[in-house]
C-alpha positions as CSV (number, residue, x, y, z in Angstrom):
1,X,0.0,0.0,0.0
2,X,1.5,3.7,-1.0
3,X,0.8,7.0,1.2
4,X,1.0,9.3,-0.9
5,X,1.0,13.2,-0.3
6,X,0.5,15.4,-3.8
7,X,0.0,18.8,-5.2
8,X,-1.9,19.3,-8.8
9,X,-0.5,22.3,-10.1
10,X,-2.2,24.4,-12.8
11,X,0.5,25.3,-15.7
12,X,-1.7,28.1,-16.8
13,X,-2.3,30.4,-13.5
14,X,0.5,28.5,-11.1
15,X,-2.7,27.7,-8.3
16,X,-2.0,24.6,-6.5
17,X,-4.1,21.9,-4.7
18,X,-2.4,19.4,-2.0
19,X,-4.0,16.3,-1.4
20,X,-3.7,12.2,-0.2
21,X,-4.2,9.3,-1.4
22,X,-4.2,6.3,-0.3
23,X,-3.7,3.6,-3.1
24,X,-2.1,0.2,-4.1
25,X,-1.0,1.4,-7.7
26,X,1.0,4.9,-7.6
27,X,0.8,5.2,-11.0
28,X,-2.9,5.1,-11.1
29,X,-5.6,8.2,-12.0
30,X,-6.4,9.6,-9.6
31,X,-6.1,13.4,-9.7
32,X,-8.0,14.4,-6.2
33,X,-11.2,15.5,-5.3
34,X,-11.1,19.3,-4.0
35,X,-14.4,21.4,-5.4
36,X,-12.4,23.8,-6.4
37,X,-10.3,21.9,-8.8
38,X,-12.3,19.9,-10.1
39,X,-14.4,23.3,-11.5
40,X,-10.7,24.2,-12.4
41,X,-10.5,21.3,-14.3
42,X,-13.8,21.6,-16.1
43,X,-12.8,25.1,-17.2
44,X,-9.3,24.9,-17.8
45,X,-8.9,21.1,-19.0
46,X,-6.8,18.3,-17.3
47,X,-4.0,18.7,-19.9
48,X,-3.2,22.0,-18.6
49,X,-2.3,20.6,-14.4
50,X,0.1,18.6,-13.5
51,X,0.5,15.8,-10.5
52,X,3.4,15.4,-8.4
53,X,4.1,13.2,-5.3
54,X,5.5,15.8,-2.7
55,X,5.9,13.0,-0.2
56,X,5.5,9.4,0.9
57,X,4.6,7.9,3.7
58,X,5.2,4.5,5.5
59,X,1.8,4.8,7.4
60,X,-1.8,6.0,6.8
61,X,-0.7,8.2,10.2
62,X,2.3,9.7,8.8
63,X,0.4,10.8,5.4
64,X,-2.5,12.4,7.4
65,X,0.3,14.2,9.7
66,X,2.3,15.5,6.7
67,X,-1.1,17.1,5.1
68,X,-1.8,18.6,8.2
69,X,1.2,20.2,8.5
70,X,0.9,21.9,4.7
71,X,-2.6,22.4,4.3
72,X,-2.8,24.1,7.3
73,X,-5.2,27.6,8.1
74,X,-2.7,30.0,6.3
75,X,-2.7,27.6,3.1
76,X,-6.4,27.3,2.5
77,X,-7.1,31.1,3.2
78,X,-4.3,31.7,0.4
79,X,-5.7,32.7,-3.0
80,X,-3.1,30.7,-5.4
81,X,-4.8,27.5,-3.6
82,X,-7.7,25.4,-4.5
83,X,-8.0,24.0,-1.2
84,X,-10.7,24.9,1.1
85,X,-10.7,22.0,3.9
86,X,-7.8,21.4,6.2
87,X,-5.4,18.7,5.6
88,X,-5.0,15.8,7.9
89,X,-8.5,15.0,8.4
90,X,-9.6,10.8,7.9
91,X,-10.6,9.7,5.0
92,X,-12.7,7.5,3.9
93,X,-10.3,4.6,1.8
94,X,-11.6,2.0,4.6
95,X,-15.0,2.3,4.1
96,X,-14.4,1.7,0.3
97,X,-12.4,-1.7,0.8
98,X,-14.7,-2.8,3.3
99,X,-17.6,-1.9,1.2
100,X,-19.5,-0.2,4.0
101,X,-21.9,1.3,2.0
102,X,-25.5,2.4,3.3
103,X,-24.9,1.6,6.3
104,X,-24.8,3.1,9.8
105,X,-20.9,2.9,9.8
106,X,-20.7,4.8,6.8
107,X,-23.0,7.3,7.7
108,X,-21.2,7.9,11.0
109,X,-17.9,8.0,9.8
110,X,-19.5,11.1,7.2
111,X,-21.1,12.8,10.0
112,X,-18.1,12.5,12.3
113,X,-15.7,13.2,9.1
114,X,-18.1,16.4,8.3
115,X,-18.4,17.7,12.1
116,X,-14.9,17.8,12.5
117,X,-13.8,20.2,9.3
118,X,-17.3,21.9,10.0
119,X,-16.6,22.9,13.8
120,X,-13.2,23.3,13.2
121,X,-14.0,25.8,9.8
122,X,-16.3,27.7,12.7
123,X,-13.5,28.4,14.6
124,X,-11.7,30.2,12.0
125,X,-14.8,32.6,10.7
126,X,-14.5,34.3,13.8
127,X,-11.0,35.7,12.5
128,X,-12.1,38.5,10.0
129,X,-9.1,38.7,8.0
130,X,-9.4,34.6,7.7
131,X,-13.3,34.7,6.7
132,X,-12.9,37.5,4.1
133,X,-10.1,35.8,2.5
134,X,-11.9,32.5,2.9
135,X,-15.2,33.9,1.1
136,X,-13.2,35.7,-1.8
137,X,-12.1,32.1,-2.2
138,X,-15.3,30.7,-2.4
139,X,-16.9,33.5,-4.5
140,X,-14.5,33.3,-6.8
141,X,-14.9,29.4,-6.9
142,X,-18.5,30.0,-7.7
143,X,-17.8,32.4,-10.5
144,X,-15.8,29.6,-11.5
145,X,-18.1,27.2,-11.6
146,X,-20.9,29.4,-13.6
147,X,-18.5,30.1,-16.3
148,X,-19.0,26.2,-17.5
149,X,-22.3,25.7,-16.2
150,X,-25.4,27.3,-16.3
151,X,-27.0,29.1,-13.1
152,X,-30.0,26.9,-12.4
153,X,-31.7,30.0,-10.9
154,X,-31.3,32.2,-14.5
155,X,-34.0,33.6,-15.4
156,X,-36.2,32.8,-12.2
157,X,-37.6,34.8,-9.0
158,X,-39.0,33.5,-5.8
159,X,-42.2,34.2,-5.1
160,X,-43.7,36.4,-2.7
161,X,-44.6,33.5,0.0
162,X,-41.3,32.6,-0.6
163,X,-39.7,35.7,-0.1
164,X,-41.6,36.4,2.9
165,X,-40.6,33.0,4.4
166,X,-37.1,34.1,4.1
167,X,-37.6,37.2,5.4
168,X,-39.4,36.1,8.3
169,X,-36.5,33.4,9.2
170,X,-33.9,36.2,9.4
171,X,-35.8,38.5,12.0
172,X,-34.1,39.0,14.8
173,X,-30.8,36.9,13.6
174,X,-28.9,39.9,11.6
175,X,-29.3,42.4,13.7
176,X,-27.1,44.5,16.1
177,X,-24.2,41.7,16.7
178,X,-25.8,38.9,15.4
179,X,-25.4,40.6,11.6
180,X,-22.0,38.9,10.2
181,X,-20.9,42.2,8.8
182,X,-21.6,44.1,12.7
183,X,-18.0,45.8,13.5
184,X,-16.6,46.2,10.0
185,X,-16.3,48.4,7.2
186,X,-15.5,48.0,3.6
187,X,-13.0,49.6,1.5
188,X,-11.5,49.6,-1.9
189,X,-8.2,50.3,-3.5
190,X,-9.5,50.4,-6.5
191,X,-8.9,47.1,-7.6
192,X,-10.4,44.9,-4.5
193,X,-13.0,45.2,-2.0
194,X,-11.7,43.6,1.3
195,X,-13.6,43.9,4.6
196,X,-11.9,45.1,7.7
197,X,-12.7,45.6,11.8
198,X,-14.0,49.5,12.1
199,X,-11.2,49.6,14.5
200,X,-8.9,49.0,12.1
201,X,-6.5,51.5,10.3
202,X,-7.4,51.9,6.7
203,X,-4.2,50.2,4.9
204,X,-2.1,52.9,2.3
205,X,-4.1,53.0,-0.9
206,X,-7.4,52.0,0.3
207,X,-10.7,53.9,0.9
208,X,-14.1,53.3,2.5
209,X,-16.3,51.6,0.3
210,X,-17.0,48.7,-2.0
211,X,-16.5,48.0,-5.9
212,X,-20.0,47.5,-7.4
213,X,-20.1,45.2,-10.3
């Protein structure tokens, strides 16, 4: 059995992905399973990334360990990375030889797998610099993802119960210090928008306010 640590690279914007794999053939297909790559790949084609083992293990221990240590909070909040889980976390390779599938074991081990990431994700929203980054990341995963596929919402609009149903669910939940956005400002440079604490000095070249698209 091979423990494999890797990073996908793509040729044409240098943004990298790091990854494991656990597997019997090292030569075989994989080529990981981030969300973000894989919309990469859709856009970009598989031609243009290339896979390279960064490290190999002895142990299913040791891999996990050495993805921990690289895909760690700094690397997924980058913007040249397609990561947006930590490393380090277990996967699921046992439940696929053991065919555990449909049953309560393998609905545990994706709950426990999921509450993990999730709780530990929570933790690091509460660092404003960490969730703008982190959203950027995701907005511009989305954007992405709609420039290969079609917005299943085009062209629609919710209705008016609907609308009221939402509006109802968010009374008393974004107000005062329960909004997200409570304590912060947005500026610009120009270029960016970022969001920063009020109490925060306004970096050189920036301004209050937000790019409108």
């Amino acid at each position: 059995m091979h423990y494999l640590v890797y990073k996908i690279t793509n040729k044409l914007n240098g943004k990298i992905y790091v990854g494991k794999h656990k597997t019997k053939d090292e030569l075989d297909d994989y080529f990981g399973s981030g969300l973000l790559l894989e919309r990469a790949i859709n856009k970009y084609g598989k031609e243009n990334f290339i896979k390279e083992i960064i490290h190999r293990a002895k142990t299913e221990d040791e891999m996990n360990e050495m993805e921990a240590k690289i895909v760690d909070e700094d690397f997924i909040a980058r913007s040249d990375t397609y990561n947006l889980k930590l490393g380090g976390q277990g996967g699921f390779d046992y439940i696929l030889e053991n065919k555990l599938f449909v049953t309560d074991k393998f609905y545990a081990a994706c709950h426990e797998n999921w509450k993990i990431g999730r709780d530990k994700l929570a933790e690091l929203m509460t660092d404003e610099e960490f969730k703008s980054q982190f959203s950027k990341k995701v907005s511009d995963g989305l954007k992405l993802f709609y420039s290969t596929n079609i917005n299943p919402f085009k062209g629609k609009k919710h209705s008016d119960d609907a609308r009221e149903k939402m509006r109802q669910a968010k009374v008393g939940k974004c107000s005062g210090k329960n909004n997200p956005s409570f304590g912060t400002i947005w500026i610009t440079n120009g270029v960016e928008s970022i969001k920063i604490k009020k109490s925060d000095p306004i970096p050189t070249g920036y301004k209050k306010g937000r790019l409108l698209k």
